[in-house]
C-alpha positions as CSV (number, residue, x, y, z in Angstrom):
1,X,13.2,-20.0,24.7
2,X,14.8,-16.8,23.6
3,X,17.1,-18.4,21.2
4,X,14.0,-19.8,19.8
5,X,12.6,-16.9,19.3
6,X,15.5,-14.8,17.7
7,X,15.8,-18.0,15.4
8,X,12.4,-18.1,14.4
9,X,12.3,-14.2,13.9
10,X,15.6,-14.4,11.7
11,X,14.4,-17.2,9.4
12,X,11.4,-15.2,8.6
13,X,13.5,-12.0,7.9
14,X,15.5,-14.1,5.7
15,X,12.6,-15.5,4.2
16,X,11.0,-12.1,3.4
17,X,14.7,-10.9,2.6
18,X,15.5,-13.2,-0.3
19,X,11.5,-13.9,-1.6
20,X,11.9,-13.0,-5.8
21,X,14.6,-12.0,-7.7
22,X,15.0,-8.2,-6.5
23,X,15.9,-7.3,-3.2
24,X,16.7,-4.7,-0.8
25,X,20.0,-4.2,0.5
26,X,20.9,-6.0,3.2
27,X,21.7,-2.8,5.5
28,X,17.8,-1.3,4.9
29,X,16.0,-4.6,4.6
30,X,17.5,-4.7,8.4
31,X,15.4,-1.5,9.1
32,X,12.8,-1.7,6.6
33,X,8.8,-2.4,8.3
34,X,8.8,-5.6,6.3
35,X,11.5,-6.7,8.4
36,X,9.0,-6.4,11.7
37,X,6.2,-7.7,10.3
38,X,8.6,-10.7,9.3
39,X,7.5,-13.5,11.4
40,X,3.3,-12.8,10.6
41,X,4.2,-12.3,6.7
42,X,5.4,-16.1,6.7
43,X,2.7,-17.1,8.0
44,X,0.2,-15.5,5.7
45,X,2.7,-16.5,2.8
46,X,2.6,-20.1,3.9
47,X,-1.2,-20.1,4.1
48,X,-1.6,-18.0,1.5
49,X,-4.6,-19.6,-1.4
50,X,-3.0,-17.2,-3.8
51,X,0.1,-18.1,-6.0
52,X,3.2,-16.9,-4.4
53,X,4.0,-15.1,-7.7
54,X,5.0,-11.9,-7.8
55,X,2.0,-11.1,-10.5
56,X,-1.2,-12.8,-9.7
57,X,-3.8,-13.5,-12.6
58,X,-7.3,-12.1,-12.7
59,X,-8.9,-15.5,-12.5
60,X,-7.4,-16.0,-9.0
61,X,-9.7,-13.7,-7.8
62,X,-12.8,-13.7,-10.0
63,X,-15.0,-11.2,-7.5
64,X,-12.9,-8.5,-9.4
65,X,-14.2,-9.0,-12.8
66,X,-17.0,-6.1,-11.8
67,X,-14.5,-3.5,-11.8
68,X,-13.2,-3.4,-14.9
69,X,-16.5,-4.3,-16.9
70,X,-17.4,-0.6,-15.8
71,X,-14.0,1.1,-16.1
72,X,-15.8,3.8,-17.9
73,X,-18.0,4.9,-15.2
74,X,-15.3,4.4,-12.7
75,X,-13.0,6.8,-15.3
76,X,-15.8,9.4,-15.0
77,X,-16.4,9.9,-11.7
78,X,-12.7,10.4,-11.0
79,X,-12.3,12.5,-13.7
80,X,-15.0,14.5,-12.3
81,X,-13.8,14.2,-9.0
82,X,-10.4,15.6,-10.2
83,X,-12.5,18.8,-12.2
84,X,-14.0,19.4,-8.6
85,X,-10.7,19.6,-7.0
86,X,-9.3,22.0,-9.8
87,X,-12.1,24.1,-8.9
88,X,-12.5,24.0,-5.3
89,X,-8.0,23.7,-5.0
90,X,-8.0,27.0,-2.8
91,X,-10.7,25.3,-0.3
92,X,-9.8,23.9,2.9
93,X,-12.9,21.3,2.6
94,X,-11.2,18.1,3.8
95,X,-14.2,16.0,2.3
96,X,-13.0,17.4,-1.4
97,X,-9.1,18.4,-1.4
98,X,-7.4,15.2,-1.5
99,X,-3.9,15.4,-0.8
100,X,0.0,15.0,-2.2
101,X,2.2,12.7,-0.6
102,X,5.6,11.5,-2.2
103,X,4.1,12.2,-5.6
104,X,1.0,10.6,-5.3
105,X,-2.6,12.6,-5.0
106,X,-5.0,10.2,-3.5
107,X,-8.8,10.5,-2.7
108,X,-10.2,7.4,-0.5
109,X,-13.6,5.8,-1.7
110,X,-13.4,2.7,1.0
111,X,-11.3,2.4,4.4
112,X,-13.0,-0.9,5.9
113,X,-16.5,-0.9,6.7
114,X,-16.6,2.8,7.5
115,X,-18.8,4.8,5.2
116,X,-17.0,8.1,4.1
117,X,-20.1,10.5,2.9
118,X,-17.4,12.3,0.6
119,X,-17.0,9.1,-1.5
120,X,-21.0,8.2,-1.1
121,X,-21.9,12.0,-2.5
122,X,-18.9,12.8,-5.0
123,X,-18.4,8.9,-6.5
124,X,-21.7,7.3,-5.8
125,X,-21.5,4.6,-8.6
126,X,-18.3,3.8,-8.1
127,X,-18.8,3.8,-3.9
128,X,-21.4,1.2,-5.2
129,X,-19.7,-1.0,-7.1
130,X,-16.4,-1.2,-4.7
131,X,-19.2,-1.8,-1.2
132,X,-20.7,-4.7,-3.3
133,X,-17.5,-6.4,-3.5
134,X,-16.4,-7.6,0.4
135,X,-12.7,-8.9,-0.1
136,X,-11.9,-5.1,-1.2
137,X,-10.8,-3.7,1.6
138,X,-9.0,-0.2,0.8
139,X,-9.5,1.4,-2.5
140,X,-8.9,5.0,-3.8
141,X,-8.3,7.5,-6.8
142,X,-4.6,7.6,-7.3
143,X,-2.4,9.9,-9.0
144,X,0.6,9.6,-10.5
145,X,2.1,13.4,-11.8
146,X,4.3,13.4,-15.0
147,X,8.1,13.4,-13.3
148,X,6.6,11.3,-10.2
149,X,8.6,8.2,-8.7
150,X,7.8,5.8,-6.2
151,X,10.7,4.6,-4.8
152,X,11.6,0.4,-4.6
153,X,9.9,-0.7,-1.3
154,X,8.0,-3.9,0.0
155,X,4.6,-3.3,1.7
156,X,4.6,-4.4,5.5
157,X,1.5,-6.6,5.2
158,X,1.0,-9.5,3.6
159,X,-2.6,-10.0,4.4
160,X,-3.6,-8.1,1.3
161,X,-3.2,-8.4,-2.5
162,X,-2.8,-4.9,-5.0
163,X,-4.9,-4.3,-7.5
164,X,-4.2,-1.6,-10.5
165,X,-7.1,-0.6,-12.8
166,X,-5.9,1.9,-15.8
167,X,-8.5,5.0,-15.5
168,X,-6.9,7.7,-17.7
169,X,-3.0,6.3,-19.0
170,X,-0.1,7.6,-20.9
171,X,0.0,4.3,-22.3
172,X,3.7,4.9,-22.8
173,X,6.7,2.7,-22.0
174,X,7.9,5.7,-19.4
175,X,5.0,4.8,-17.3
176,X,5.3,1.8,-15.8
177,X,5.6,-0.1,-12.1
178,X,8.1,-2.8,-12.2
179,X,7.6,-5.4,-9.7
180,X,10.2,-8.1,-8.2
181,X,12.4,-6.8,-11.7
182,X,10.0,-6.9,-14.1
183,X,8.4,-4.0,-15.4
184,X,4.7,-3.5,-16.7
185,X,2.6,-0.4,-18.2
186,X,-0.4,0.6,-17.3
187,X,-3.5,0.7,-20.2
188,X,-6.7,2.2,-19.9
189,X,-9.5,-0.2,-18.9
190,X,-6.5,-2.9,-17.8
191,X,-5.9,-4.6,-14.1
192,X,-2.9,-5.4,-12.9
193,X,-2.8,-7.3,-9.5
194,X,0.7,-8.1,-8.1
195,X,1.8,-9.3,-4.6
196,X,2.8,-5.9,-2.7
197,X,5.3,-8.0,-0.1
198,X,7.6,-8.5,-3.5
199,X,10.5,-5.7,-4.0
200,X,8.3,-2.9,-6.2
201,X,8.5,0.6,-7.4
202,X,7.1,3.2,-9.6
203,X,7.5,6.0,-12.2
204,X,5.8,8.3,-14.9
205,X,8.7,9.9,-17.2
206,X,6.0,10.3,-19.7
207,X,4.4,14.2,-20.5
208,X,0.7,13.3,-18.9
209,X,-0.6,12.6,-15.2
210,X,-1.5,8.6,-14.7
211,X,-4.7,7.7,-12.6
212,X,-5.8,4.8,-11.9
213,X,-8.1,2.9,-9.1
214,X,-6.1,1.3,-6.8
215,X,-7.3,-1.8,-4.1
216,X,-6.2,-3.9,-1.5
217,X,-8.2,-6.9,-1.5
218,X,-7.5,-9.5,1.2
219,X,-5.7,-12.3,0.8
220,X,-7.6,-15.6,-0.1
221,X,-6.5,-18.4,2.4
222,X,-6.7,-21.8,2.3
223,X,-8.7,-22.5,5.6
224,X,-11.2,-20.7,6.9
225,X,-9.4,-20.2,10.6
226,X,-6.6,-18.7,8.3
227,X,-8.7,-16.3,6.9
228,X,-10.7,-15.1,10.1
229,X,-6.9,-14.5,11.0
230,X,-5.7,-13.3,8.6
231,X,-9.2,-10.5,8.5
232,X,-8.3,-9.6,12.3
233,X,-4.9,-8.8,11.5
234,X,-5.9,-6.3,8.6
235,X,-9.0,-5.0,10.5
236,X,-6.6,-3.8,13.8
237,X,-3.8,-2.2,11.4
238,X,-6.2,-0.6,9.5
239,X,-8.5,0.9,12.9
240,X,-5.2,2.1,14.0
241,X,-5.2,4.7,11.4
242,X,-7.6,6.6,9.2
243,X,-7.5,7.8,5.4
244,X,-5.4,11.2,5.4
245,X,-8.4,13.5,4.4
246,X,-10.2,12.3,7.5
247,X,-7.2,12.6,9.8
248,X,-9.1,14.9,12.0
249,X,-11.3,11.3,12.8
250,X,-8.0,9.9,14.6
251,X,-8.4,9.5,18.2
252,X,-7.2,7.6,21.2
253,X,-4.5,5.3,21.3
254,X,-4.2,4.2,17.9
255,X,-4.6,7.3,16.4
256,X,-1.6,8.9,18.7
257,X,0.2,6.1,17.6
258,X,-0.3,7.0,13.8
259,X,0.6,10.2,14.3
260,X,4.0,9.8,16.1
261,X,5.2,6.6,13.5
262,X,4.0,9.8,10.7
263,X,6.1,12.4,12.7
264,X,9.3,9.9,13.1
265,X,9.3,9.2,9.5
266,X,8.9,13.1,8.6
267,X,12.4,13.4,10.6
268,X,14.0,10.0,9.0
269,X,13.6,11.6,5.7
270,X,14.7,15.0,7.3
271,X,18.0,13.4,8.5
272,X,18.9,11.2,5.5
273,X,18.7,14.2,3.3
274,X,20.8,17.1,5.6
275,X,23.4,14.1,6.3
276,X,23.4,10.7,4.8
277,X,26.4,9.6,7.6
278,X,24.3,10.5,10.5
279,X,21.4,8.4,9.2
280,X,23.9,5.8,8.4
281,X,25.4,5.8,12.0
282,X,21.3,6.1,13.5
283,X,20.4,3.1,11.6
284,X,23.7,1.2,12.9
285,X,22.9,2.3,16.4
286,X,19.0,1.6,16.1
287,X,20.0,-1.8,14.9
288,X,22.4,-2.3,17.9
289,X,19.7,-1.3,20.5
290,X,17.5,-4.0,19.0
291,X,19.8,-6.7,19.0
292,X,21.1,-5.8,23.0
293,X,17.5,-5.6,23.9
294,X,16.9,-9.0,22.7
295,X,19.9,-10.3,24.2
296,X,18.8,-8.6,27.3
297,X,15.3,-9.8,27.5
């Protein structure tokens, strides 16, 4: 049974691994969180109503179509949102600041079902529009600064799709995401949805900040067991953490959880950049310990 299971587990990191044209290399794909949520991305994959592309077109999911017939009043309300922030930047108001994190500056507007009164009071239209549309399931304000990267990464979870509205755009070649290889630039009023599991990154070399609405709507299945499956999984990842301007919210189990996977990474980053050999020889160890524990076991 355990050989089944190591052989089951492998296929589907080799599966996730070598899906599209860009990849990983080998050495962090081992390590990477796509690489343990392997096994339940296959699944979702195989089942999965939405082409396996890495760029998926609008009419796949129609529901969408809302959001960017009223891109202006979506544009608006973050724009004011960001004028707010401007002003209030030396408050400590968790319901306004919104935060910097790897060059992003996000504000939440929908976590789940739960209702965040920051989103309902400062972004009531848009809070609307994105709680009349059910297969949205996270959606915030996001920032790109001019000079801000996103480094190439797969997303863990395959149970949700990525959607990119253009808000306020450089509209220049130097902004762009390029996903599984292939590059695209955001435009004001434009969508972009693209399969997050594929090999993607991100960068603004232009002179202006990007923002843009950004969504993860759940994955269509084919069946309807599938689905209710599929909703589970995204509905327990997403209670074991909350948004980062409501961290205060986190309690219990999951939300100690969320807090030590934040604190490990903190230190990951910490030791690749005092001493890329160290990290080298951690990863090679960590690896190691996995592969003796399943031996073990």
């Amino acid at each position: 049974m355990i050989w089944l299971v190591i052989g089951v587990y492998g296929v589907s990191v080799l599966h996730v691994h070598l899906r599209g044209k860009a990849r990983l290399p080998l050495r962090r794909q081992l390590v990477d969180h796509s690489t343990f949520m392997a096994p339940v991305n296959v699944f979702l994959h195989v089942f999965s109503r939405a082409p396996s592309t890495a760029l998926i077109p609008a009419a796949a999911l129609p529901e969408l179509a809302p959001l960017q017939q009223h891109w202006r009043t979506i544009r608006a309300e973050a724009e004011g949102l960001l004028r707010l922030r401007q002003r209030m930047q030396a408050s400590a108001d968790p319901n306004i600041d919104a935060f910097l994190r790897r060059g992003w500056k996000q504000f939440y507007l929908k976590w789940y079902d739960a209702v965040h009164a920051s989103a309902r009071q400062l972004c009531p239209q848009t809070f609307a529009l994105l709680q009349s549309i059910p297969a949205i399931k996270v959606a915030t304000f996001a920032e790109l600064p001019a000079g801000g990267t996103i480094s190439p990464h797969r997303d863990p979870f395959a149970g949700w799709v990525r959607y990119h509205l253009g808000l306020s755009t450089p509209a220049s070649a130097g902004c762009f995401i390029e996903v599984d290889g292939k590059r695209h630039n955001w435009r004001d009023g434009q969508a972009i949805i693209f399969d997050e599991t594929y090999l993607h990154w991100a960068a603004n070399d232009s002179q202006y900040g990007r923002l843009i609405l950004l969504c993860d709507i759940e994955r269509p299945m084919r069946f309807r067991w599938a689905q209710s499956l599929n909703h589970a999984l995204g509905l327990a990842l997403m209670t074991a953490t909350r948004p980062p301007h409501e961290a205060a919210e986190q309690t219990g189990l999951a939300g100690w959880m969320a807090r030590r996977v934040a604190g490990f990474g903190h230190r990951r980053r910490r030791l690749k950049a005092a001493s890329p050999a160290a990290y080298r020889a951690a990863l090679g160890l960590a690896v190691l310990g996995m592969a003796a524990l399943a031996w073990w076991l």
